[in-house]
N, C-alpha and C positions, 0 to 999 in steps of 0.2 A: 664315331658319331657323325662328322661332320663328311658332307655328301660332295661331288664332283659339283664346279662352278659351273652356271649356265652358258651358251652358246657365246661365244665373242658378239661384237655390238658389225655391223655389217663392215665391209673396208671402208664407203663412202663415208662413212659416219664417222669411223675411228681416223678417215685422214682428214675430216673437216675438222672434228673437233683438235686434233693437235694445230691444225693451223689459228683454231681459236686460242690457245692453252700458249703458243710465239706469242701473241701480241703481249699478254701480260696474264702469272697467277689470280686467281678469282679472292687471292686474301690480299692483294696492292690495287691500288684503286690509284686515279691523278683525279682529285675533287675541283671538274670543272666542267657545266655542265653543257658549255658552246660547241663540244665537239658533235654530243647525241641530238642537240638538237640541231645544228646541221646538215646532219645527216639525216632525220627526221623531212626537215625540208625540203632535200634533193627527193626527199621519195615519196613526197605529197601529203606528209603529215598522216598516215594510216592511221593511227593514233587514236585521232576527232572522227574516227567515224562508229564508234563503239562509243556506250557508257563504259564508268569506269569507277571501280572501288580500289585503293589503293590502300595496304597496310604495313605498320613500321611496329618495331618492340624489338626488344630483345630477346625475349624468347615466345613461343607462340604462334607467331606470324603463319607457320604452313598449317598448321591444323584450322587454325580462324578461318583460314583461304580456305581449302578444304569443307570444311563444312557448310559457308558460304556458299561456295559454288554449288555444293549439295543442294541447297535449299534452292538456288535460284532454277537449277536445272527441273528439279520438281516443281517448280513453279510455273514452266512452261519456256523458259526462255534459254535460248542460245548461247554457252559462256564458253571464256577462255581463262585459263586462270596460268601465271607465273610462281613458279617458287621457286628455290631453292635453298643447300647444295641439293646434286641428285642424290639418290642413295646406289644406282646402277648405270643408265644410261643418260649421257647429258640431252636426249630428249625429252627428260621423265621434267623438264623446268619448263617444257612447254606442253599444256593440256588442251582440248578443245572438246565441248560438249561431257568433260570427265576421264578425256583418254588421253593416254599419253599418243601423240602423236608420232608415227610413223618413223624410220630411219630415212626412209625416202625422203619425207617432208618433212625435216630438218635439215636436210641436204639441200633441198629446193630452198628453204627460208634462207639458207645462209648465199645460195646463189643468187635468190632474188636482192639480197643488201649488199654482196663483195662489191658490184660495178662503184656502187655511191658511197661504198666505204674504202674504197682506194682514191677517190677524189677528196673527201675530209681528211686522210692520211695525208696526201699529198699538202694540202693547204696546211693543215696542223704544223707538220716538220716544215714548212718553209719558211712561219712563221715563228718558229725555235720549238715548237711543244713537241706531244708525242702520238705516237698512230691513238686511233679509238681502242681502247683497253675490251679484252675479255668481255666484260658484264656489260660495257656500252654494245657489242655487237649483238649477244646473245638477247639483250634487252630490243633491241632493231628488229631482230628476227624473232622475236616471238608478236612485235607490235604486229609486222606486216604480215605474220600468219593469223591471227584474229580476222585481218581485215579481208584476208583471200578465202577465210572460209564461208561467209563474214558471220561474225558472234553477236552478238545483241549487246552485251556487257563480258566486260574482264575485270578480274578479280587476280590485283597484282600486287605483291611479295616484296616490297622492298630487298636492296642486296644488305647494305650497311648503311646504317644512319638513316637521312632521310634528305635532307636540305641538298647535298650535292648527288644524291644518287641517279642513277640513270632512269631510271623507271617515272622521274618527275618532270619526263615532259610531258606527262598527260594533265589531261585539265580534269580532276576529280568528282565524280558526282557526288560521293561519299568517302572519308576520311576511317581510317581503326586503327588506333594505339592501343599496343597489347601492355605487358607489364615492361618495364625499363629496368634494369640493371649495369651492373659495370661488364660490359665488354666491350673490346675491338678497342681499347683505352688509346692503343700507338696513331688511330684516326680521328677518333668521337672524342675524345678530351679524359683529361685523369680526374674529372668530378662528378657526379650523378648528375649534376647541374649541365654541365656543357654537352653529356650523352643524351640526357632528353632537350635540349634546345635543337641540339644536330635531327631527332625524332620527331621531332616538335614542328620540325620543316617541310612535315608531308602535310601541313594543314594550311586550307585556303579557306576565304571568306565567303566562296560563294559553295561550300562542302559543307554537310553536316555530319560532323565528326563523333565518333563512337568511341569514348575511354575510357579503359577499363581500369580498374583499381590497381595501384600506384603500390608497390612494397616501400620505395623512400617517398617521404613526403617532401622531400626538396624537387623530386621529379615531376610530381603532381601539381607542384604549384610554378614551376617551369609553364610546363602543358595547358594548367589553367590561362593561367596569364597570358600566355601566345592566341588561346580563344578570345579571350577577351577584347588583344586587342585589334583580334580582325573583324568582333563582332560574329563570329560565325554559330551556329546551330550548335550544341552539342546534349549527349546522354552522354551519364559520367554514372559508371560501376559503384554503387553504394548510393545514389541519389534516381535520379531515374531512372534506372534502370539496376537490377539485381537478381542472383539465385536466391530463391526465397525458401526453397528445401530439396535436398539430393538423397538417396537411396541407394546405393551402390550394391551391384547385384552381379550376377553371373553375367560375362561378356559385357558389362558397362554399369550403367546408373541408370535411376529415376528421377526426374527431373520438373523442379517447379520453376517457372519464368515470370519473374515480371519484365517484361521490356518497354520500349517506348510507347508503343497501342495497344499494345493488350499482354494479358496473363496467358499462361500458358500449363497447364494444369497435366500431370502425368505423364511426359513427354518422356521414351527412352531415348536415351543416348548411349551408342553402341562404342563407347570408349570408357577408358577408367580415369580417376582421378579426376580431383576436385578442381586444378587447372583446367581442364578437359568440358568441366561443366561451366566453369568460366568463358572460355573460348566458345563453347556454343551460344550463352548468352549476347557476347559481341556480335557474331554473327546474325544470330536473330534481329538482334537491331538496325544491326547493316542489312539487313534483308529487308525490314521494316522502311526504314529512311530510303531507300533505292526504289522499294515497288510503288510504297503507296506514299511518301514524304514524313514517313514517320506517323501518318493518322489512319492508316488503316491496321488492324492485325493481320498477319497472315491466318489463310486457311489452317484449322487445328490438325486438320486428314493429312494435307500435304508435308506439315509441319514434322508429324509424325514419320512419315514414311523417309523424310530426309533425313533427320536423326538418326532414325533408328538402322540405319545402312551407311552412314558414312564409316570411311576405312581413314586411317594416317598413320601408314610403314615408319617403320623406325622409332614413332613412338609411343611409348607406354605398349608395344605392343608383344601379345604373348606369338612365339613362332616355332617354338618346340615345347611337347610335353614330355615327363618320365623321363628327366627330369623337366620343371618348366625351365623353359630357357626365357628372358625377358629378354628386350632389347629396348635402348631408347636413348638419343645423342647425349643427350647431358651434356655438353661440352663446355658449361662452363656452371661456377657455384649453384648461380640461382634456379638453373636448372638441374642441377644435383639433389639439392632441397626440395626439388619437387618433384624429382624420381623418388626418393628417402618418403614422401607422405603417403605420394600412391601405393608401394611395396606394401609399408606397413596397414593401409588401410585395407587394400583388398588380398592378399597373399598370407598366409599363417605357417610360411618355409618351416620346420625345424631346422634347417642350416641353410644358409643362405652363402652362396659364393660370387665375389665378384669378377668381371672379365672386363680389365678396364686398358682402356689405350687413346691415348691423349692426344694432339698435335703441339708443338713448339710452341704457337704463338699462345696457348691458354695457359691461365692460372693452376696448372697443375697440381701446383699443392693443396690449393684451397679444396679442389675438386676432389683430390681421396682426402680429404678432414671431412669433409662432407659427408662422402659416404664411409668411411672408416666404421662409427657405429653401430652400420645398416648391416655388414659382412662379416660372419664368422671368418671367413679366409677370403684372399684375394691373387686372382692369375694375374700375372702385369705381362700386356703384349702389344703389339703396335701393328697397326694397319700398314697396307702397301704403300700408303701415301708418301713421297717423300721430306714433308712438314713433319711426320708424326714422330715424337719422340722416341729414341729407341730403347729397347723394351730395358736392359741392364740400365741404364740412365735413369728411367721413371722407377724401375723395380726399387734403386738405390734410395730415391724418394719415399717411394714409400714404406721401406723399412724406417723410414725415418718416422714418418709420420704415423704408423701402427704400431710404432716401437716394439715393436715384437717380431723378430725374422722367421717364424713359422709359420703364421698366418699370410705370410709373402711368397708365391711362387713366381716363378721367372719363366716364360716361353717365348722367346721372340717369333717361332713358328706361331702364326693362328690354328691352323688346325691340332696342334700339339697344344695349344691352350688351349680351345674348346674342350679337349680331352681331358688335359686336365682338372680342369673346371666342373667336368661331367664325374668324374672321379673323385671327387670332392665331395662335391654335394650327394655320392652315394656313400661315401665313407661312413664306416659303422653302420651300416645295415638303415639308415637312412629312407624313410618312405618316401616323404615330404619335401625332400632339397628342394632349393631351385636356384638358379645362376639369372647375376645381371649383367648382360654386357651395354658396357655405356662409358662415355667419355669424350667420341669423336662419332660424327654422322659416318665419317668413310669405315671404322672400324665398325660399329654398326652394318652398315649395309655389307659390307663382308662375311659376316656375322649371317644374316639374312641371306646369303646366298650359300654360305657353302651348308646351313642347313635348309636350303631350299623351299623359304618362303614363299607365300605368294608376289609375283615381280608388280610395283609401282602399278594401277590403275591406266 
């Protein structure tokens, strides 16, 4: 089943990006934010010369962005939008107007920032610290590509957290906190309290911030409290703003909005699951509080035509049929639970297999308890990444955890998992299987390529 991987990424590209991938992994961070904005400085601050929507959560953040930038691009205006991880090329974190840009001009962005990022190197080590990290450069060079092209507005992805991240030297016109959970615990703190105060850092006084409903209420009342006491603007998920009814239908839902200026009556949205209808409502509002301050509605027409064509790889997304194959990162609990609602709401598998592969740094056990329920059987296998746990390692896990060693297959080859997974969900003459691969964005997008998904926007 699974098909030949796409074209290598250009050499310019694949030798830039290891020179990014020396300075430091994209899962180590040094939280300290004097370096990016030095560097910012020597290059004239690109930054201020673009609006800016800036969003933080734990999970969520790229679909929110995503659709966002949908709307605004429908709306008439010039964006750039930040995410990440990639799921193929580390271009795919820099978008403009909807596209991922170019091999060439990620190669140009990072030549435009080396000269004034060997000067912050230089000062940094003289002064005992360490060069600009990874996400500080690639944050530098997606700023000064907005400003060369130049965008109207950007619509940026936090990497972790929010208070020391790099993406916070912008001055925000609009704020979006998506759902909070426990992750990234070894930086953002071991309490739901200290994860959303670290989140809770992307919010300023003069930003009208958009939150969305809170799974811990310790989290929410962190987030309240920090509005409070900047005094700032805000819509808050279950108070001003809410889905008011959803319809889940072939290739997405139907959708009622209330948001900050207006209702929004039969809106498809070309995604599944009840997250998914979540995440458009933030959007709406951030779309709302950016174009008009929050007092105007948006166009119903344009509204419509953004929704109903936005795409977001990797998740919740279907990329093979006969059998269906899902894929969607999950990579940690609370988005297991929310892969586990979507399956069961829109999917009716008679066997359902899972294709799961982890990284090191996540809660892996919590992750297959999670989905253990969801899965007649499960492939355990691991991405190329060298974080991701190997496959005998996790498999040993989760015999443990499905206490049952039949329902456990072991392939540390991916394509000999995909197989078997496909094999699986045919077994016993089976109409109806379908397979989920989920656990890690890199296994995913692996996943996505060797059956030959549509590549990133």
């Amino acid at each position: 089943m699974p098909r030949p991987s796409r074209p290598a990424l250009s050499p310019q590209l694949r030798e830039v990006y290891a020179a990014l991938l020396e300075r430091a992994p994209e899962n180590r961070i040094a939280p300290d934010l004097s370096r990016i904005t030095r560097l910012m400085e020597l290059m004239g601050d690109p930054q201020n010369s673009y609006r800016t929507v800036r969003i933080a959560g734990t999970n969520g953040k790229t679909t929110t962005a995503r659709i966002l930038e949908r709307i605004l691009r429908e709306a008439g205006l010039r964006t750039g939008r930040t995410t990440s991880p990639h799921l193929r090329s580390p271009a795919e974190r820099i978008a403009i107007d909807g596209a991922t840009i170019s091999d060439d001009d990620f190669v140009q962005a990072y030549e435009d920032v080396l000269p004034f990022a060997r000067i912050v190197d230089a000062e940094s080590e003289a002064a005992g610290g360490v060069p600009l990290t990874f996400f500080e450069m690639l944050t530098a060079m997606s700023y000064q590509a907005f400003a060369s092209a130049p965008v109207d507005v950007a619509v940026v992805e936090t990497g972790m957290g929010g208070t020391w991240d790099a993406t916070g030297v912008v001055d925000p016109d609009v704020t979006v906190i998506t759902p909070i959970a426990m992750d990234h615990q070894d930086y953002l703190g071991d309490t739901i309290e200290q994860i959303a105060a670290e989140k809770a850092g992307i919010l300023t006084a003069g930003a009208t911030a958009v939150i969305a409903a809170q799974p811990f209420p310790d989290a929410a009342d962190v987030v309240r409290e920090r509005i409070i006491e900047l005094g700032a603007e805000a819509a808050f998920e279950g108070e001003q703003i809410g889905v008011l009814a959803r319809t889940p239908g072939v290739g997405g839902q139907m959708l009622t909005l209330q948001s900050i200026a207006g209702r929004y009556e039969e809106a498809f949205l070309s995604l599944l699951g009840e997250h998914q209808a979540a995440n458009a409502l933030l959007a709406v509002a951030a779309a709302e509080a950016l174009l008009g301050g929050g007092e105007q509605p948006l166009d119903a027409e344009m509204l419509t035509a953004a929704l109903s064509t936005v795409t977001s790889p990797g998740r919740a997304e279907v990329v093979r049929q006969s059998p269906t194959v899902l894929v969607d990162a999950a990579h940690n609990p609370a988005g297991a639970e929310t892969l586990v609602g979507t399956v069961r709401e829109n999917f009716r598998f008679t066997r359902t297999v899972g294709l799961i592969g982890i990284l090191r740094e996540k809660d892996a056990e919590q992750i297959l308890a999670v989905l253990e329920p969801l899965v007649d059987s499960v492939v355990i296998t691991q991405s190329s990444s060298p974080r991701a746990i190997p496959a005998d390692e996790l498999a040993d896990l989760a015999r443990d955890v499905f206490d049952d060693e039949d329902r456990v297959v072991e392939r540390a080859s991916l394509p000999d998992a995909i197989q078997a997974a496909v094999d699986l969900a045919e077994s016993g003459g089976e109409s109806f299987g379908g397979i989920v691969a989920a656990g890690s964005v890199t296994l995913v997008a692996e996943v996505r390529d060797l059956l030959g998904a549509p590549e990133e926007e």
